[in-house]
C-alpha positions as CSV (number, residue, x, y, z in Angstrom):
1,X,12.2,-6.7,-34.2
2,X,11.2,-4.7,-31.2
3,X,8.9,-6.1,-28.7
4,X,5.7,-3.6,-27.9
5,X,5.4,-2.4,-24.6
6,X,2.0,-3.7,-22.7
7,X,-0.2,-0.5,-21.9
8,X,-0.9,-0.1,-18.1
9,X,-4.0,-0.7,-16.9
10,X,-6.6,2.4,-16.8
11,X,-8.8,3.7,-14.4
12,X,-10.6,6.8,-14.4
13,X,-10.9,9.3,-11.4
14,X,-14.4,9.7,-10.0
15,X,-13.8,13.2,-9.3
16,X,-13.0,14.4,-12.9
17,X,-13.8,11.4,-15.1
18,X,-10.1,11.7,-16.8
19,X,-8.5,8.2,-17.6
20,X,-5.0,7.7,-15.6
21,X,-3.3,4.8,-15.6
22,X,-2.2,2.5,-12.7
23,X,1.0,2.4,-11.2
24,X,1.1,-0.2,-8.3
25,X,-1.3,0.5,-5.6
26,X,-1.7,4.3,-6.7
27,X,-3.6,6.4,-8.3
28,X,-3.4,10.1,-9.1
29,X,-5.7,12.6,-10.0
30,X,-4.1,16.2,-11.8
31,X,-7.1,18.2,-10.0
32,X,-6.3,17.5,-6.5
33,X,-9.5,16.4,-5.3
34,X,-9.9,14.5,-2.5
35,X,-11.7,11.4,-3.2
36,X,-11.0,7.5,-3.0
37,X,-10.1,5.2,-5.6
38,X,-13.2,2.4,-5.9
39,X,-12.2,0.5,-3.6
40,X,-9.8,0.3,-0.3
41,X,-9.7,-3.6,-0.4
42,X,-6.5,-5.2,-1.9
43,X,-7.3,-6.0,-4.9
44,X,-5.1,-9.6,-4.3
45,X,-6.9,-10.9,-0.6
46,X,-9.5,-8.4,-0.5
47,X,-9.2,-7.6,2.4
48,X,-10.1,-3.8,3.1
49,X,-6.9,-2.0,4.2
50,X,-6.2,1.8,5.5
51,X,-6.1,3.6,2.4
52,X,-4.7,7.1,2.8
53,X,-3.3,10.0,0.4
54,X,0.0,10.6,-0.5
55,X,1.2,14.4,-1.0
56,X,2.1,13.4,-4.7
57,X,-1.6,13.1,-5.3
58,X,-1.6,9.1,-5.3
59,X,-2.8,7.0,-2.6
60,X,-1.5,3.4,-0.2
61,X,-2.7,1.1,1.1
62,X,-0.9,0.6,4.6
63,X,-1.4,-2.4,6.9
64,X,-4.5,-1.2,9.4
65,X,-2.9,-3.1,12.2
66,X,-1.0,-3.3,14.6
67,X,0.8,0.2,14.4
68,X,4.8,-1.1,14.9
69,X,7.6,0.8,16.8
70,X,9.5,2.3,14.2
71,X,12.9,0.7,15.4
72,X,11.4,-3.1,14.6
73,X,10.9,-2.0,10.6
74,X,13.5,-0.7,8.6
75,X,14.2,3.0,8.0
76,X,13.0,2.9,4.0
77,X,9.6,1.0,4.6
78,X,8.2,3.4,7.4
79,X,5.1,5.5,6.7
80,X,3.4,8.1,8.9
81,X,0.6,9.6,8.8
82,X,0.6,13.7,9.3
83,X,-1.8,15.6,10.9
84,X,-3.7,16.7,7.8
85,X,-4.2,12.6,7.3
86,X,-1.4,12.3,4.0
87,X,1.0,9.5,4.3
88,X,4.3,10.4,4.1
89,X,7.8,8.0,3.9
90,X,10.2,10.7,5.5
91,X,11.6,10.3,9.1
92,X,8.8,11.2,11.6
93,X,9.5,11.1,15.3
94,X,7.1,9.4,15.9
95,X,6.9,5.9,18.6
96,X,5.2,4.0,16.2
97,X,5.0,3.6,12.2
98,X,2.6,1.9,9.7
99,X,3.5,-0.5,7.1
100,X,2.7,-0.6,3.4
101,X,0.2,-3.8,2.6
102,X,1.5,-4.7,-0.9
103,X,4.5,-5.8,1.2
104,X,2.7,-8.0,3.2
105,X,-0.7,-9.3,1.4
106,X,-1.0,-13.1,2.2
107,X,-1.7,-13.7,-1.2
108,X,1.4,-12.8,-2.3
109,X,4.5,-15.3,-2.5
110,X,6.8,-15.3,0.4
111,X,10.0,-13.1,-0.9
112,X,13.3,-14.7,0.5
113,X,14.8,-11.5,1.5
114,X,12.2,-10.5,3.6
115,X,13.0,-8.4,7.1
116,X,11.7,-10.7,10.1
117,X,8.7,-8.3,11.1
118,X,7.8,-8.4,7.3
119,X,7.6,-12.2,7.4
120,X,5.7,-12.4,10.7
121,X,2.8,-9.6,9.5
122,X,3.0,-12.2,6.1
123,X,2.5,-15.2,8.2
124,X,-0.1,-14.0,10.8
125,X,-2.2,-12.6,7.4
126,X,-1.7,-16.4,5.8
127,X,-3.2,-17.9,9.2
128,X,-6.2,-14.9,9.3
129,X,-6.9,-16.4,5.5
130,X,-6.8,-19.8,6.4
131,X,-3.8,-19.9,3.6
132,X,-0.8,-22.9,3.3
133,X,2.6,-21.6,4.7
134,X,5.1,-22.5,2.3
C-alpha cells in the first residue's frame, strides 16, 4: 500500500490573494508583485532577519549581520545583493557576502558538518538567545 504524500503548507500572497504553497523559507507569487511575505522574522527564533527577493519570484531570509568577506564562506553559500535590491547566489565580486539564516538560526540543531564560520554565526546566535550549547 502506498503511503500519501503530506500536502505542503499554504499561504496566500497578499498581493493577489492566490494560495501557493511553501517551500522552505520562500514564497512566490506568479504576478510579480513586489510585496513581503507576513512576516520577516524566522519563523523558528523569531528573530526579524533581512528579508530580500530572489529573481525567481521567492524571497530569503539572509543573516542581517555582520556582512562576511566572501573568502571566509564557501563558494555555494554566498548571496549578494544587486543593485536593484534581489538576492542572487552567483559569483559577485564583491569584498563581502551575506549569509542565508535558515543555515544558522540558533534554534536549529547544530549539524556536524558544519563550515567553521557557520558554527561560529550558530554559536554567537545561541549566546544572543540565551540558548544551551550542545
Amino acid at each position: 500500500m502506498r503511503r500519501r504524500r503530506r500536502r505542503p503548507r499554504r499561504w496566500s500572497c497578499p498581493a493577489c490573494g492566490r494560495s501557493r504553497g511553501l517551500r522552505g523559507y520562500t514564497a512566490t507569487c506568479t504576478n510579480g508583485a513586489n510585496y513581503a511575505t507576513p512576516d520577516a522574522a524566522c519563523p523558528d527564533c523569531g528573530h526579524t532577519q533581512d528579508q530580500r527577493p530572489l529573481r525567481s519570484g521567492g524571497w530569503i531570509r539572509l543573516e542581517p549581520e555582520p556582512q562576511l568577506p566572501i573568502t571566509a564562506v564557501p563558494e555555494q553559500h554566498r548571496w549578494f545583493i544587486t543593485a536593484d535590491e534581489y538576492a542572487v547566489d552567483a559569483h559577485g565580486n564583491e569584498p563581502h557576502c551575506y549569509i542565508a539564516h535558515h543555515r544558522v538560526c540558533s534554534r536549529r540543531p547544530h549539524p556536524k558538518h558544519m563550515d567553521p564560520i557557520f558554527t561560529a554565526i550558530w554559536l554567537r546566535n545561541r549566546a544572543r538567545d540565551g540558548l544551551a550549547i550542545d
